[in-house]
N, C-alpha and C positions, 0 to 999 in steps of 0.2 A: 489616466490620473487626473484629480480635477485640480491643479496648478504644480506651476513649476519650479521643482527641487534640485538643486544641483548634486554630482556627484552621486548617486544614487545607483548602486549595481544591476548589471542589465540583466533584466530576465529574459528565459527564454520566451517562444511567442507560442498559444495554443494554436493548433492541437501540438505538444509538446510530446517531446522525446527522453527529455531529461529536464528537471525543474517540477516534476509531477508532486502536486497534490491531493493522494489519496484518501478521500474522505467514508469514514464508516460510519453510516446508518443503521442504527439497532432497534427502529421500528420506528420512525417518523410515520407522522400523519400528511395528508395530503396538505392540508393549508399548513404543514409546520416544514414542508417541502417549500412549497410557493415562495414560503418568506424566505428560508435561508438561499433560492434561487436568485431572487432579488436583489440578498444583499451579495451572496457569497459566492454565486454563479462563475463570477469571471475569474477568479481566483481556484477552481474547482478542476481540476483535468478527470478524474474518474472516481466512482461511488461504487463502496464494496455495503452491499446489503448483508451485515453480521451474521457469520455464524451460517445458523439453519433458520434465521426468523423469515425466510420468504415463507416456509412452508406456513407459516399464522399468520400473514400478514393479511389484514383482508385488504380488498381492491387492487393486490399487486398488479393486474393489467396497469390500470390506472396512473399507478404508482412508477411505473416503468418507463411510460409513455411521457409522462411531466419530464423527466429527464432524460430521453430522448429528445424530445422538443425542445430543451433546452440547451443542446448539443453533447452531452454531459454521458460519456458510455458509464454504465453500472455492469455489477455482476454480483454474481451470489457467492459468499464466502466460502471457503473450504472445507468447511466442516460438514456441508450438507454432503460435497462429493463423497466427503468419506461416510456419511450415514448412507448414501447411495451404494458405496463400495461396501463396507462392511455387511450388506446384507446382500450381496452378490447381483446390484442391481443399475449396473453402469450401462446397459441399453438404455434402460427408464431413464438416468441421468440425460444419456445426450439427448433422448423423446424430448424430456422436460427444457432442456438447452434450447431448442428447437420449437418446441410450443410457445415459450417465450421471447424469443427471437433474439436469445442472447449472441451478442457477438464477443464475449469474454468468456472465460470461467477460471476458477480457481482451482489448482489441485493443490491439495498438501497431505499429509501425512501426520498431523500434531497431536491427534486423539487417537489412533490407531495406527497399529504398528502393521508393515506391509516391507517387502523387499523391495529394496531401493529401482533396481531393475524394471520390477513391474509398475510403480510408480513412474521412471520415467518411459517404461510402453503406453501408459494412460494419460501421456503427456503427449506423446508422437503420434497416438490416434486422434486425440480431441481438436491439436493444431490441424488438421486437414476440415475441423467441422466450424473452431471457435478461432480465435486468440488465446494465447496459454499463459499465466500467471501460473509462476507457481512459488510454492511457501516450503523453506528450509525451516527446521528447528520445531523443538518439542514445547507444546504447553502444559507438560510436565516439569515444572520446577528442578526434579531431582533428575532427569535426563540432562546431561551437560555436556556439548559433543566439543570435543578436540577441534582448534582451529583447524587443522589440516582434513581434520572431517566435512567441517564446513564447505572448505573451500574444496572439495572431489565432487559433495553432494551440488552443488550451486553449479560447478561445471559442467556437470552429469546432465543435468537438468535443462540447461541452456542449448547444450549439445543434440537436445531430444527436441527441441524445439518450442522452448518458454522464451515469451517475449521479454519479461524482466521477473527477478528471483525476489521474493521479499524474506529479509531477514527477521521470525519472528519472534514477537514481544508479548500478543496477548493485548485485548485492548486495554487492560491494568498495566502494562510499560515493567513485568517484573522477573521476566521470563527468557529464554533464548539469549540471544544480546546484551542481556542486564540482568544485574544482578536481582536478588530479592527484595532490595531497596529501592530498585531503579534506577541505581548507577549503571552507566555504561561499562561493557567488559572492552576496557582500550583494544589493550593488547589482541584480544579476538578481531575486533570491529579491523584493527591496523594488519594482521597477518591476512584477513579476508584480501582489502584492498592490494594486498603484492599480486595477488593473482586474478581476481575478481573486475573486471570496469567498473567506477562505481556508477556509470549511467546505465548500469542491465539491474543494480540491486532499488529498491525499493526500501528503506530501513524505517519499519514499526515505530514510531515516536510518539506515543501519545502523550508524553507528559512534557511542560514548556523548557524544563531544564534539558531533556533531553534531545527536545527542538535545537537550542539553543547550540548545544554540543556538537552535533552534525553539519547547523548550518557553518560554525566556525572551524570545522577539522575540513568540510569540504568546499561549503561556498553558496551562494545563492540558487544555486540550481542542481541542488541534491533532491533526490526524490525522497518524500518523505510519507509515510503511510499510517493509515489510523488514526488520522485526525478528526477531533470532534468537531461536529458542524458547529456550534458557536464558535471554534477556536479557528476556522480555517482564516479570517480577517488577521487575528491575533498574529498567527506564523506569519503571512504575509509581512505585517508590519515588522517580522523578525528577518523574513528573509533582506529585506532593504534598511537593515539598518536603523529603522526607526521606531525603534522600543529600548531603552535601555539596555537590557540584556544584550543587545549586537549594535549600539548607538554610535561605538567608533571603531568596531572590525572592519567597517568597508571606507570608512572615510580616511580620505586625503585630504589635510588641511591644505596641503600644496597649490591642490586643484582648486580650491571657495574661493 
């Protein structure tokens, strides 16, 4: 930090466990990389490249490699694994894993429907090849699964060997976890955590309100997912208290 503030909640320290900020890229450029590495870098734990946009992105080697070097693991979002599965072609995926020297990937199931089962056997092969992320919850608006579904599927998942479960939202914040408005479904989010760690979930927050929600029901070292590369500063000054929105969650006048 460049001076000192008192009382100020501890983060955890990279390469982190919990405290993650998962950043989505929907098609940056190299020099629009550079910059946000610059500013946003230390603040950054891992980079989901949205959706299926590797497969257009040009210069992905390139692209890859900038955030590598910058210590920064990426992966490609779940959507491609499932255009990979949906067209019965999960060797070509892990080729493609492997051609690119992904040490991540993502599985989910939000665009195509699949037995829970075989989902999590595509989760217990890929961890012997990647690290395994994977994604609970439909991006289907009218798909609305039962807390107790949640929390079988997220266990399932974990059990099969996914490193953290991300509860999804859609990078619009209106989906899974939230309502069509973007409010948070409490009661979902609170039945999760009786049974769920919340340092294995990863929770979709792209929108500031419901930054703001998470950081205060859990704490400065929630992991927090789909956040926009201008906004990853923004959260930060959320996670410590100093934005408005969380200016006196962590403070103790006791302590100044």
């Amino acid at each position: 930090m460049n001076y000192l503030l008192k009382n100020i909640p501890e983060r955890s320290q990279k390469p982190r466990q919990h405290g993650l900020t998962m950043v989505m890229d929907k098609g940056l450029s190299i020099r629009q990389i550079e910059d946000f590495l610059e500013v946003a870098g230390p603040h950054t734990d891992i980079v989901k490249l949205g959706w299926s946009t590797s497969f257009v992105t040009p210069n992905l080697d390139k692209k890859l490699k900038i955030y590598r070097d910058a210590g920064i693991p990426v992966y490609f979002g779940g959507t491609l694994f499932e255009a990979f599965i949906i067209r019965n072609q999960f060797d070509d995926y892990r080729r493609v894993l492997d051609k690119y020297g992904m040490e991540y990937a993502e599985v989910s199931d939000g665009s195509i429907t699949i037995e829970h089962e075989e989902k999590c056997s595509y989760i217990s092969k890929l961890k012997e090849q990647v690290t395994v992320i994977s994604e609970v919850g439909s991006k289907d608006a009218a798909k609305i699964l039962a807390p107790y579904k949640w929390i079988a599927l997220m266990k399932a998942e974990i059990e099969a060997g996914s490193w953290k479960v991300i509860a999804e939202a859609r990078e619009s914040g209106n989906v899974g976890i939230y309502r069509d408005s973007g409010e948070v479904r409490q009661g979902l989010v609170d039945e999760i955590l009786t049974q769920i760690p919340e340092e294995t979930i990863i929770w979709e927050a792209p929108q500031k309100a419901q930054q703001v929600w998470f950081i205060k029901l859990i704490g400065t070292n929630i992991n927090l997912g789909n956040i926009a590369p201008a906004d990853v500063i923004p959260v930060e000054t959320l996670r410590l208290g100093l934005r408005s929105d969380t200016f006196d969650h962590f403070l103790d006048l006791k302590q100044v």
